[in-house]
C-alpha positions as CSV (number, residue, x, y, z in Angstrom):
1,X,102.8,107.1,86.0
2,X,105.6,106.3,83.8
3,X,105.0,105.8,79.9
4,X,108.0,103.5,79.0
5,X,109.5,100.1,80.5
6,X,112.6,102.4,81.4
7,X,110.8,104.6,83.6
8,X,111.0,107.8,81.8
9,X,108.5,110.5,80.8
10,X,110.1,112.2,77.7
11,X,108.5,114.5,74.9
12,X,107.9,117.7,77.3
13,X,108.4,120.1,74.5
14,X,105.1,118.8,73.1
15,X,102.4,119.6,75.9
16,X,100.9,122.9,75.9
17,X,99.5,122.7,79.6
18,X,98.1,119.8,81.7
19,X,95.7,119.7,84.6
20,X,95.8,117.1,87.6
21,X,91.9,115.6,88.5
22,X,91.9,114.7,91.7
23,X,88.3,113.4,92.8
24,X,84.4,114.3,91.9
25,X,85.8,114.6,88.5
26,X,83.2,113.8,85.5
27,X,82.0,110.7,84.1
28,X,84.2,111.0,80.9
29,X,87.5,110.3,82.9
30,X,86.1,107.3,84.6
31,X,87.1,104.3,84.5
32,X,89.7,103.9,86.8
33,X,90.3,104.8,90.7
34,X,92.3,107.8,92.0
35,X,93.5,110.7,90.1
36,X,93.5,111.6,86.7
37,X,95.6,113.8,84.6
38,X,94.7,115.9,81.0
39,X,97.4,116.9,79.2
40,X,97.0,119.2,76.0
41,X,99.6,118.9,73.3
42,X,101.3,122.0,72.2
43,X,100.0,123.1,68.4
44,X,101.1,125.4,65.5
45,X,101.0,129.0,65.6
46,X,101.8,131.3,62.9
47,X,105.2,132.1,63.8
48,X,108.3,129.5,63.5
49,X,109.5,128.9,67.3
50,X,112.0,126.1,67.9
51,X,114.0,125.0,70.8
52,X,117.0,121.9,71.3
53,X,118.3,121.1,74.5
54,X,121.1,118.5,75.6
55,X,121.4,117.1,79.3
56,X,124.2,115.1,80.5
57,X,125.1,113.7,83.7
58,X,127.3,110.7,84.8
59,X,129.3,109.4,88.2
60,X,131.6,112.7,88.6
61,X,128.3,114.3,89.0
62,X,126.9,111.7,91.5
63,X,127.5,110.2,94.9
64,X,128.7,107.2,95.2
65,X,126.4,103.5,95.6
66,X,126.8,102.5,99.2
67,X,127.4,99.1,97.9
68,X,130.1,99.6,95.9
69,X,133.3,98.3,97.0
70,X,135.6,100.8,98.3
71,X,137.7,103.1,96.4
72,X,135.7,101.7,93.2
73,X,133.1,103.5,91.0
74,X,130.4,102.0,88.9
75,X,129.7,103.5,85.5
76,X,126.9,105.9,85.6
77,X,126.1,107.9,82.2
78,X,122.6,109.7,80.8
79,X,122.6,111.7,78.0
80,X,119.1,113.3,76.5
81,X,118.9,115.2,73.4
82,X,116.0,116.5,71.7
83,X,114.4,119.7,70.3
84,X,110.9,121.3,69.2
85,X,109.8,122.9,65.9
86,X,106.2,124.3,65.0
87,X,105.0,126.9,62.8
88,X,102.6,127.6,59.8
89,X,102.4,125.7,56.4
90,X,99.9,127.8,55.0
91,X,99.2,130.8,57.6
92,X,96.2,131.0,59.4
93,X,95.2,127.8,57.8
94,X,97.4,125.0,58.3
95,X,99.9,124.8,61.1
96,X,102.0,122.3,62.4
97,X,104.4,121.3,65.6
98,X,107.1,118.8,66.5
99,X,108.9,117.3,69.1
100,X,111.6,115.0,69.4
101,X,114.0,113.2,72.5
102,X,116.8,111.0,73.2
103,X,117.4,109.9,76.0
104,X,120.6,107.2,76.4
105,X,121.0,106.1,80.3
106,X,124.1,103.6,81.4
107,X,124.1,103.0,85.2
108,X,125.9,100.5,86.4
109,X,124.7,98.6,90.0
110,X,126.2,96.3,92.2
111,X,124.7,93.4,92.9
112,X,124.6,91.1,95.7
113,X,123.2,87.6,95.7
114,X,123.4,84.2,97.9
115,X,124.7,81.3,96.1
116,X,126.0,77.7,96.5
117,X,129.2,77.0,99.2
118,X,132.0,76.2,97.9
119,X,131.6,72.7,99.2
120,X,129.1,72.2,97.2
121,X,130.8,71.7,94.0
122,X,132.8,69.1,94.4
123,X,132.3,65.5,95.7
124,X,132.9,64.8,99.6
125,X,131.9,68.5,100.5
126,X,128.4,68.6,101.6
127,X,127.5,65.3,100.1
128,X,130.1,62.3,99.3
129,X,129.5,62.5,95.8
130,X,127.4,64.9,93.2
131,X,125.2,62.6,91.0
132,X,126.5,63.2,86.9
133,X,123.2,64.5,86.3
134,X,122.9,67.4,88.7
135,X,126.2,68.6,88.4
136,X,125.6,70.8,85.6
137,X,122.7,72.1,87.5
138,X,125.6,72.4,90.2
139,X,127.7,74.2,88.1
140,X,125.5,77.0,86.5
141,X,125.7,79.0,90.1
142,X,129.0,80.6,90.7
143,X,131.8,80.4,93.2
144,X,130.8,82.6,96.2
145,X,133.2,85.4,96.6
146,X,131.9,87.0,99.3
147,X,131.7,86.5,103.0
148,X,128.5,84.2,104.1
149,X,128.2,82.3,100.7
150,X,127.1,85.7,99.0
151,X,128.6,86.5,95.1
152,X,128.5,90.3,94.1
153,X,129.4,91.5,90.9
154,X,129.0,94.7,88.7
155,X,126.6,95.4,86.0
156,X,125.9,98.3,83.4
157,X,122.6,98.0,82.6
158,X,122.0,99.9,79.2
159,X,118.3,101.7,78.8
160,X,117.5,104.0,75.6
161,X,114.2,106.0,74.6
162,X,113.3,107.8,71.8
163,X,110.3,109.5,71.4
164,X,108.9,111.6,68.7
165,X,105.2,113.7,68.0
166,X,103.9,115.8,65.5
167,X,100.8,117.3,65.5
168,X,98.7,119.1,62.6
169,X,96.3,121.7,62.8
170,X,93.6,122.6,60.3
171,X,91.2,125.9,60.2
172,X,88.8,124.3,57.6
173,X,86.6,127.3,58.4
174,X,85.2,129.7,61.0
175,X,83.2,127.2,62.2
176,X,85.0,124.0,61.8
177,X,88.8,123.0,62.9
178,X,90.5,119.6,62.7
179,X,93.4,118.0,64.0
180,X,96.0,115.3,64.1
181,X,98.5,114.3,66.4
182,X,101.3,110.7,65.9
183,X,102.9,109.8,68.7
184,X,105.7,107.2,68.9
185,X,108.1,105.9,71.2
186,X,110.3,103.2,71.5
187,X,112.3,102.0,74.6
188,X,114.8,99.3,76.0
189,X,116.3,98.2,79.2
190,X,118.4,95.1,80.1
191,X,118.8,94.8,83.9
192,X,120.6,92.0,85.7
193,X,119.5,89.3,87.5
194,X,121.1,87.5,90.6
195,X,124.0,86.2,88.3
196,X,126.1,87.3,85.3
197,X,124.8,85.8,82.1
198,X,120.6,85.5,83.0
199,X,120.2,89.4,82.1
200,X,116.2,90.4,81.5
201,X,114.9,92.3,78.8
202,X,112.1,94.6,78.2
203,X,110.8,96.9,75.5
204,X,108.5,99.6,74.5
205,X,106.8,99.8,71.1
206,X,104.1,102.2,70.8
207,X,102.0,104.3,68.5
208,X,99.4,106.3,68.9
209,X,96.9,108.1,66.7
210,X,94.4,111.4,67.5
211,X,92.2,112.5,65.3
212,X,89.7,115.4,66.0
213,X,87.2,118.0,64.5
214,X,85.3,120.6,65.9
215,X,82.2,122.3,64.2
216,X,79.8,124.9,65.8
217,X,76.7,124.5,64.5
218,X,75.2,127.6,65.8
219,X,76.3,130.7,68.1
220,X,74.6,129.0,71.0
């Protein structure tokens, strides 16, 4: 599943490996029906190792809608940026990793929707005349300009996520380790509706905190 209202999955660079449970798995990941998936987020080590990336794509890139209107192009854009950075603070005792990723997405859609006839706006068309007090109501759905009472216009709908993790590791001993891991991420979308001007908007605010220690008692 997807982990933002856009529908994107960012923050690769921090996951060290993952595994996919698929049935008969323990009790621990209960709870819900079907699979189940464990990822492991990338620590530390005592070397510095960094990456940064940039991904872009848009229309020239991309075939075309099939219902766009011929010989015209919507606007399609994404752009994702990010990068990675771990290494020791105090070596072989305290080590660390980050990740961060933007991603900026502009696709623009063409929409088709069913609306009023013509007629219907002004008096002696479907009804001899439109009472005062339903006109406005009247008046909020637009001309069609379409064939079979339909209205299609264009819209960019704008979607953004940025995401960011860091993670700590700490070798208290030879027996005992503990980490911690913040993960945020923010995200927007505005899609359209059936008509210009009643646009929808969602968002993503999250935060997450992990903490964890490990101590062996005993050799066995």
């Amino acid at each position: 599943t997807t982990s933002s209202v856009t529908g994107q999955t960012l923050g690769l660079d921090g996951i060290q490996e993952y595994r996919v449970l698929t049935n008969a798995f323990p009790a621990e990941y209960g709870g819900v029906m079907g699979s189940q998936t464990v990822m492991v987020s990338k620590a530390g080590t005592n070397q510095f190792h960094g990456s940064a990336f940039w991904y872009h794509r848009d229309r020239n890139l991309e075939a075309a809608n099939y219902f766009d209107e011929p010989g015209t192009r919507t606007e399609f854009s994404r752009n994702n940026y990010g990068g990675a950075l771990g290494g020791p603070i105090l070596r072989n005792r305290l080590l660390f990793h980050g990740t961060i990723e933007y991603a900026r997405v502009r696709r623009g859609t063409t929409n088709i929707s069913t609306t009023l006839p013509a007629a219907a706006h002004v008096d002696g068309g479907l009804v001899p005349r439109i009472d005062p007090a339903i006109r406005p109501l009247v008046d909020l759905y637009p001309l069609p300009n379409a064939p079979g009472d339909r209205y299609t216009f264009v819209f960019t709908e704008p979607a953004s996520d940025l995401y960011g993790q860091v993670r700590l590791d700490a070798n208290l001993s030879t027996n005992s380790t503990v980490f911690g891991r913040y993960t945020v991420m923010n995200g927007d979308m505005t899609g359209a509706t059936f008509f210009p001007g009643y646009e929808t908007h969602a968002e993503t605010r999250s935060h997450f905190l992990t903490l964890s220690e490990n101590h062996i008692f005993g050799p066995t």
